[in-house]
C-alpha positions as a Markdown table, in Angstrom:
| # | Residue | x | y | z |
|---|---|---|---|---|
| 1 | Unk | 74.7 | -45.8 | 16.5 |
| 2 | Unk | 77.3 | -47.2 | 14.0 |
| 3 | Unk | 75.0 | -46.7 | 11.0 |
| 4 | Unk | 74.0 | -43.1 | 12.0 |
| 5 | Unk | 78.0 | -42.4 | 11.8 |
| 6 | Unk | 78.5 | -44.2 | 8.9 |
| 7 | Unk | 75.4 | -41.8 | 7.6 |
| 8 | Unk | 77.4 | -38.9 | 9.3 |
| 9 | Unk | 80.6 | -40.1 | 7.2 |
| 10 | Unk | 78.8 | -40.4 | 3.8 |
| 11 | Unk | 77.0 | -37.0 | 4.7 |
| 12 | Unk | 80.3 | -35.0 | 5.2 |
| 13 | Unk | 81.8 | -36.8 | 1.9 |
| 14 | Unk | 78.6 | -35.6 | -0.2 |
| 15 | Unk | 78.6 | -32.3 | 1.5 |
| 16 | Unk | 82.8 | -31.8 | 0.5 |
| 17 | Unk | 81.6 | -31.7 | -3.1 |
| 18 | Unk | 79.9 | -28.4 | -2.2 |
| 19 | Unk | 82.5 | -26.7 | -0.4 |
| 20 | Unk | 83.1 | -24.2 | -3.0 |
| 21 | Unk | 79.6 | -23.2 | -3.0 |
| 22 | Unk | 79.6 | -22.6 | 0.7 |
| 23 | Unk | 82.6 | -20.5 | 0.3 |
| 24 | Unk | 80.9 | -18.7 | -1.9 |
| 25 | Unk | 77.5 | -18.2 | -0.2 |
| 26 | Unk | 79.2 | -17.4 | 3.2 |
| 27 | Unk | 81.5 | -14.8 | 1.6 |
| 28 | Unk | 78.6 | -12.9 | -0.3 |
| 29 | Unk | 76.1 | -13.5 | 2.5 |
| 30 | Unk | 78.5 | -10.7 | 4.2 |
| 31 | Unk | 77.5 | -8.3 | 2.0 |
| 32 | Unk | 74.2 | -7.2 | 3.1 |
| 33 | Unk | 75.5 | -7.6 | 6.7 |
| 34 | Unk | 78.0 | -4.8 | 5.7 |
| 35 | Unk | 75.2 | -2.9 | 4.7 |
| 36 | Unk | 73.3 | -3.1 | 7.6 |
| 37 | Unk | 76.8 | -2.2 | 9.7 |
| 38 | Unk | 77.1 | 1.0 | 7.8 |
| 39 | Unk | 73.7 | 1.8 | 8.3 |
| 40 | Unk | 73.8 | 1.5 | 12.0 |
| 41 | Unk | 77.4 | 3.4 | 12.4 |
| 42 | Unk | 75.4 | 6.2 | 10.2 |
| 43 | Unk | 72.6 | 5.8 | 13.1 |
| 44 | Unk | 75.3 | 6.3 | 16.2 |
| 45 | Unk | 76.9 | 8.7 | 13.9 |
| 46 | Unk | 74.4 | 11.0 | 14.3 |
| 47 | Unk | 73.6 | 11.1 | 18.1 |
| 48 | Unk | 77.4 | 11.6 | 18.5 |
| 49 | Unk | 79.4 | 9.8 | 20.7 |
| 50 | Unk | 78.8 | 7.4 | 23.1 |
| 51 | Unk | 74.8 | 7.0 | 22.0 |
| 52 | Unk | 73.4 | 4.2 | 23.3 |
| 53 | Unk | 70.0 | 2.6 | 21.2 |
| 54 | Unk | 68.0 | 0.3 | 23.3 |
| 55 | Unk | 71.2 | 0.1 | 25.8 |
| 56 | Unk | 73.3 | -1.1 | 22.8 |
| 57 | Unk | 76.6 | 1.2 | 22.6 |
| 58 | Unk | 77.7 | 0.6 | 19.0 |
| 59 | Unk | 80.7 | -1.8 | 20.1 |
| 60 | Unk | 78.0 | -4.2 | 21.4 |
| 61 | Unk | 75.3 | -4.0 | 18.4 |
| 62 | Unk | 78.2 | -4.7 | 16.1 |
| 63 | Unk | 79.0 | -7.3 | 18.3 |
| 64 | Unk | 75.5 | -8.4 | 18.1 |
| 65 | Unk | 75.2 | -8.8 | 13.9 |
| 66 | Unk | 79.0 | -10.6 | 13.9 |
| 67 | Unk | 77.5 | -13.1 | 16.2 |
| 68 | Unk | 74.5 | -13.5 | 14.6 |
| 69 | Unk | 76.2 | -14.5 | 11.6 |
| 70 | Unk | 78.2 | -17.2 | 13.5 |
| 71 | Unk | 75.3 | -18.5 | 14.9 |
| 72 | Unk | 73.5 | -18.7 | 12.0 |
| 73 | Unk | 76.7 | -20.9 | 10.4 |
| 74 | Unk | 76.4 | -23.1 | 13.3 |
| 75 | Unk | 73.1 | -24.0 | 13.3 |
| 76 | Unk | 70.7 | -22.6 | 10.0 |
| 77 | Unk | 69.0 | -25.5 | 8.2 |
| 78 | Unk | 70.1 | -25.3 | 4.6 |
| 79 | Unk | 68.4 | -27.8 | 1.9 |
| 80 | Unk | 66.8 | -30.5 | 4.7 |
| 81 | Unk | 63.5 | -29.3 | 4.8 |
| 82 | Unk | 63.3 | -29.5 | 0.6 |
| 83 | Unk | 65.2 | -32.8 | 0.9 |
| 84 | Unk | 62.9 | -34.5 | 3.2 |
| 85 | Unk | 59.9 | -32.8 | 1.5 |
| 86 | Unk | 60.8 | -34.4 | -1.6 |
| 87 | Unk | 61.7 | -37.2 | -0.5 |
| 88 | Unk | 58.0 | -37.8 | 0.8 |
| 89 | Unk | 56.6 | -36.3 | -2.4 |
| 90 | Unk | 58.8 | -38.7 | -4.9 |
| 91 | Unk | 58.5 | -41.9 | -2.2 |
| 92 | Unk | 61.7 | -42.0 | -1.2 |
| 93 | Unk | 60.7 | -42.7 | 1.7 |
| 94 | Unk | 59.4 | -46.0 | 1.2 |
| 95 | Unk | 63.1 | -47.3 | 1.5 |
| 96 | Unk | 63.2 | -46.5 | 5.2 |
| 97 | Unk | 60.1 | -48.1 | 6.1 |
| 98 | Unk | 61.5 | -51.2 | 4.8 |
| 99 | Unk | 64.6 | -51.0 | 6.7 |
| 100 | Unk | 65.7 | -50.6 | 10.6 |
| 101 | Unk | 67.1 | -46.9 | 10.2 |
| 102 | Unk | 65.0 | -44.1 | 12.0 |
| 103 | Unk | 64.4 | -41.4 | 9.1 |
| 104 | Unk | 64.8 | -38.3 | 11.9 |
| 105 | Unk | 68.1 | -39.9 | 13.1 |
| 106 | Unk | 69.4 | -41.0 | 9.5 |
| 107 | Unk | 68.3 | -36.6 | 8.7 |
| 108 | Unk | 70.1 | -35.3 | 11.8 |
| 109 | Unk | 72.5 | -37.8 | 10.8 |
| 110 | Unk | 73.0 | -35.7 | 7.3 |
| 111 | Unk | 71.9 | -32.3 | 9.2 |
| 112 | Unk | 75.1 | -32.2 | 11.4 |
| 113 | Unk | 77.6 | -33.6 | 8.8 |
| 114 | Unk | 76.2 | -30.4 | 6.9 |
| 115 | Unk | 77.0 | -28.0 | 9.4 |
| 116 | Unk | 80.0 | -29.5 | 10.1 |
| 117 | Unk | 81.3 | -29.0 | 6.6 |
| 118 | Unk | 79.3 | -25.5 | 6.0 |
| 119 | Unk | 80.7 | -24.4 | 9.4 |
| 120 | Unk | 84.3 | -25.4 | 8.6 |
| 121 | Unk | 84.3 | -23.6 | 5.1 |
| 122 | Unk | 82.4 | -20.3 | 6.1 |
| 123 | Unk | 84.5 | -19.3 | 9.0 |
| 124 | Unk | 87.1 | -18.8 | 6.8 |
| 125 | Unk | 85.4 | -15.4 | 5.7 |
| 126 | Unk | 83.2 | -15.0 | 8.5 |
| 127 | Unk | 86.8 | -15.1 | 10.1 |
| 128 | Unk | 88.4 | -12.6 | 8.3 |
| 129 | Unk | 85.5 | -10.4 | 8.7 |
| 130 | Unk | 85.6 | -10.4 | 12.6 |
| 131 | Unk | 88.9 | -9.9 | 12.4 |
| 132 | Unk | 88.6 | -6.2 | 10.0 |
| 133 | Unk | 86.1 | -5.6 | 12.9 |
| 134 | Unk | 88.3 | -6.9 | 15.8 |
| 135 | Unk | 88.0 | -3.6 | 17.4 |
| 136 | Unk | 84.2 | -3.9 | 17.6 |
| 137 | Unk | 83.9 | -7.9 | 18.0 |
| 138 | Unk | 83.6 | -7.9 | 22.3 |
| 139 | Unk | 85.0 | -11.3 | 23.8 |
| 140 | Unk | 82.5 | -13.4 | 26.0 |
| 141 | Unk | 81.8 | -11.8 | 29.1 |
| 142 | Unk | 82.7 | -14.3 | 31.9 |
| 143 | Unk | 83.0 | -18.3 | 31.3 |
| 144 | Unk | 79.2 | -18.9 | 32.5 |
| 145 | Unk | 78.4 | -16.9 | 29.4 |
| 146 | Unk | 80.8 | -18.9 | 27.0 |
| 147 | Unk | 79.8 | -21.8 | 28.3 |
| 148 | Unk | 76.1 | -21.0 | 28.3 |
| 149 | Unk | 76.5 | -19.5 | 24.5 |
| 150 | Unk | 78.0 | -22.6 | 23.2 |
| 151 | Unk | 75.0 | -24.9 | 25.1 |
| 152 | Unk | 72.6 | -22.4 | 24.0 |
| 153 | Unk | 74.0 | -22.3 | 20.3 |
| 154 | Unk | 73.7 | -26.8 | 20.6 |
| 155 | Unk | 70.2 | -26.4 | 21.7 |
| 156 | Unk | 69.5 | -24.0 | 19.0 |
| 157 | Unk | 70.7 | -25.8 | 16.6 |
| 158 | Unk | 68.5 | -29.3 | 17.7 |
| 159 | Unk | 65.7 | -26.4 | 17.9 |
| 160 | Unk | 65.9 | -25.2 | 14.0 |
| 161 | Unk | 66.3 | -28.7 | 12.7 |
| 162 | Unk | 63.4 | -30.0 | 14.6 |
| 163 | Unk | 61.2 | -26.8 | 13.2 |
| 164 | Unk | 62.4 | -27.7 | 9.6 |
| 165 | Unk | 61.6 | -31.2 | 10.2 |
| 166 | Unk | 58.2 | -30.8 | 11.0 |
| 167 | Unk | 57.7 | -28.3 | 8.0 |
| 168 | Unk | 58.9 | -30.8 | 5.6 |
| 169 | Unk | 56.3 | -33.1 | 6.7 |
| 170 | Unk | 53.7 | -31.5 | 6.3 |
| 171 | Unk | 54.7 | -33.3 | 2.7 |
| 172 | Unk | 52.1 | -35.8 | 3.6 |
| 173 | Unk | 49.0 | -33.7 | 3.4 |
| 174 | Unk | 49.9 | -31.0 | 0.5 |
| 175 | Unk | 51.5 | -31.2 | -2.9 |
| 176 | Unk | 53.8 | -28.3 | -2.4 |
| 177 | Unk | 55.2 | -26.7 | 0.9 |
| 178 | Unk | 57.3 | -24.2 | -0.1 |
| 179 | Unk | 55.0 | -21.7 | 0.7 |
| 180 | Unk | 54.7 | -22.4 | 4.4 |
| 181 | Unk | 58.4 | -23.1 | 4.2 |
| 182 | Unk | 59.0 | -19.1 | 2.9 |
| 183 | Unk | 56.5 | -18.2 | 5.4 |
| 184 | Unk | 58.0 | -19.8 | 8.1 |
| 185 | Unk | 61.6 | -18.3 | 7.4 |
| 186 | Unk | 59.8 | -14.9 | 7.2 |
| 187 | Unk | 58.5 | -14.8 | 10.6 |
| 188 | Unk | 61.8 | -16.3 | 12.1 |
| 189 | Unk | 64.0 | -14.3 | 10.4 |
| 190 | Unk | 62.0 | -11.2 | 12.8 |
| 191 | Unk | 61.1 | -13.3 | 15.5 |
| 192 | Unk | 64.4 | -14.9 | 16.1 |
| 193 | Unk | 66.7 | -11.3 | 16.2 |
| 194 | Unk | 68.4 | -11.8 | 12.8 |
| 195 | Unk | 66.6 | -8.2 | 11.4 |
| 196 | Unk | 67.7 | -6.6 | 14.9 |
| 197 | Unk | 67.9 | -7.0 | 18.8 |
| 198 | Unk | 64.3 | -8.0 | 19.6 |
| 199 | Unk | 64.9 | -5.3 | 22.6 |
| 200 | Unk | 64.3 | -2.6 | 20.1 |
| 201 | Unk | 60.6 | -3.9 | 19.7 |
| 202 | Unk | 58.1 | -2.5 | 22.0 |
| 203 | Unk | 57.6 | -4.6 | 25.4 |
| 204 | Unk | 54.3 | -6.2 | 24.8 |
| 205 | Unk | 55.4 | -7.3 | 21.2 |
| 206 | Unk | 59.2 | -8.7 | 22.3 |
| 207 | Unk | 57.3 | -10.3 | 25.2 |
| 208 | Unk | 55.0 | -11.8 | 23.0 |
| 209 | Unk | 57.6 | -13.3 | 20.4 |
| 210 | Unk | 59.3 | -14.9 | 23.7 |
| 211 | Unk | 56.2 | -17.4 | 23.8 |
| 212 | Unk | 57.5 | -18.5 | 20.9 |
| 213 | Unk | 60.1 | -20.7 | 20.0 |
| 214 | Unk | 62.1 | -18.2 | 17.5 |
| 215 | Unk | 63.9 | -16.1 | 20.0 |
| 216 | Unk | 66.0 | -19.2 | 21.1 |
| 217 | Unk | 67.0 | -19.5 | 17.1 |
| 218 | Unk | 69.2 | -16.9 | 18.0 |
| 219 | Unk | 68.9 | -14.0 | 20.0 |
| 220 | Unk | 68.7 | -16.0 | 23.1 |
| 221 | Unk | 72.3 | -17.9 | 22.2 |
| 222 | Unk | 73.9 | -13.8 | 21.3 |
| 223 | Unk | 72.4 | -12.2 | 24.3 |
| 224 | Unk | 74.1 | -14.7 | 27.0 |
| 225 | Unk | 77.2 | -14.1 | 24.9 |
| 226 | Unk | 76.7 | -10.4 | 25.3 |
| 227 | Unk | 75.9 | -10.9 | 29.5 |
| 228 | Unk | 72.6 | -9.2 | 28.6 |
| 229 | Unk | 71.6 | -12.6 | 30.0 |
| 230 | Unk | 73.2 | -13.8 | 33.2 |
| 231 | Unk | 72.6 | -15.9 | 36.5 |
| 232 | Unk | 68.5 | -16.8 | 37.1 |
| 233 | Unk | 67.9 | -15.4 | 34.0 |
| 234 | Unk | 70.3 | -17.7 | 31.6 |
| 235 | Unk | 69.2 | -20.9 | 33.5 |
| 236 | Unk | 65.3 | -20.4 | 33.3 |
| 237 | Unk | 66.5 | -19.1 | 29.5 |
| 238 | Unk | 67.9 | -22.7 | 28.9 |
| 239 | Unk | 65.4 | -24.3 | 30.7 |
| 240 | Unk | 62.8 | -22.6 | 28.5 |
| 241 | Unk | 64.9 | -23.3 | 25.4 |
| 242 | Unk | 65.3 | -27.3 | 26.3 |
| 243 | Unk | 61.2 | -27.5 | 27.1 |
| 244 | Unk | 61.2 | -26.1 | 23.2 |
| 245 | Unk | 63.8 | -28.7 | 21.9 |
| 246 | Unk | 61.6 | -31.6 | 24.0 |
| 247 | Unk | 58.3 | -30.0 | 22.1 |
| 248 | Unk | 59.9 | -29.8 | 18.5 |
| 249 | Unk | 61.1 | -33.5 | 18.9 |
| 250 | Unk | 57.7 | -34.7 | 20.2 |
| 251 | Unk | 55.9 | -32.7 | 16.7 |
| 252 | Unk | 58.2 | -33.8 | 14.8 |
| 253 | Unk | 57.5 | -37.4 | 15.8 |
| 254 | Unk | 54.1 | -37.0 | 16.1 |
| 255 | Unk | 54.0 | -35.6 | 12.9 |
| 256 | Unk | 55.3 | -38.8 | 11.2 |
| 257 | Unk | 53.0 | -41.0 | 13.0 |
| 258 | Unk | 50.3 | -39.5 | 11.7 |
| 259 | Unk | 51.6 | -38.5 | 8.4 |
| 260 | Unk | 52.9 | -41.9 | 7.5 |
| 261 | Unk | 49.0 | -43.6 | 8.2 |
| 262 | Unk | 48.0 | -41.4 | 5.1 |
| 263 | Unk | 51.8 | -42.1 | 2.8 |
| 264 | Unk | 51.3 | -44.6 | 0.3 |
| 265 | Unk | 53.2 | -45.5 | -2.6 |
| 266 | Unk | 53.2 | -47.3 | -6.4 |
| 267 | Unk | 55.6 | -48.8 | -8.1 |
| 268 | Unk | 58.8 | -50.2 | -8.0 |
């Protein structure tokens, strides 16, 4: 383990040179979240008070978006997939073949230093934010929940990185993969209850995006936060959540094996 932390160390000291930027892309990322707050207090503004929509009062939907956007800081992938992409596509790769490092290991490695850093430098506005909204931010429910959220939120994280992962190496059999990259963000950004509470959907659709693995992203991790997900319910929840962080590590490595029998490489 000592060279995946030093890889965790030199991760967090390349990631400090882009603290700036984070600060920047967290603080204007809150923009079309305010937005979409205004529109949905223009929403309960109309069916007067106390509306409920879907069984959301309006203190728990605005709950809902402010946790979303912490969840998302903890856990979204932000350059790995293009990094390891390229690095398949320009041969980078070669170097770890050669050497007794695990490539997924040395990218979690450089995956967690990110988030560390990203995390640490966005909660400063994300902070700040909650804190306007104090009145409308509800605290966890019970300690099964906030200790449930912040399990849920680890596995969710392992979850999105292995996803990106196996994206990225789909380097070894097409030229470019940004467009199944674009597509894949598409779909999760609906199918994992960034847009809205996949409760709103209609039954047979939300139970048919719970087969997948994109409700765990996030709206799994915000609803046992909320307690809309509690005793039976938030252990089968994790359990189903694990099974999809065991089958995202087993494509991902399955993935390489394969992909590596058809890398090759020129040059020096």
């Amino acid at each position: 383990m000592r060279k995946y932390l030093h890889v965790f160390a030199i991760g967090i000291q390349n990631t400090l040179v882009y603290r700036v930027n984070f600060l920047f892309r967290a603080a204007f990322g809150l923009i079309p979240l305010t937005g979409t707050l205004f529109v949905w207090r223009s929403i309960y503004g109309q069916k007067g008070e106390g509306a409920s929509v879907g069984g959301y009062p309006i203190v728990v939907m605005v709950s809902y978006y402010l946790l979303v956007t912490v969840v998302d800081a903890l856990t979204a992938v932000a350059e790995d997939d293009w990094q390891i992409a390229a690095d398949i596509k320009d041969g980078n790769i070669s170097q770890f073949l050669l050497k007794p490092l695990d490539y997924l290991t040395y990218r979690l490695s450089l995956y967690l230093s990110g988030r560390v850093i990203y995390t640490t430098v966005a909660m400063i506005p994300v902070s700040l934010f909650i804190l306007y909204l104090r009145a409308f931010f509800l605290p966890p429910t019970d300690s099964p929940a906030l200790f449930g959220f912040i399990l849920s939120v680890i596995l969710a994280g392992l979850l999105q990185f292995f996803i990106a992962y196996s994206m990225a190496l789909l380097a070894f059999w097409v030229l470019d993969v940004s467009t199944f990259i674009f597509i894949q963000f598409a779909f999760e950004y609906i199918a994992s209850g960034h847009l809205f509470p996949l409760d709103l959907l209609p039954p047979a659709l939300a139970t048919a995006l719970r087969l997948t693995p994109y409700p765990y992203l996030c709206y799994f991790p915000v609803s046992v936060y909320l307690g809309r997900i509690q005793g039976p319910e938030l252990i089968q929840g994790l359990a189903i959540q694990a099974a999809w962080v065991a089958a995202g590590y087993g494509l991902a490595r399955w993935m390489w094996r394969r992909g590596i029998r058809k890398y090759s490489a020129v040059g020096g």
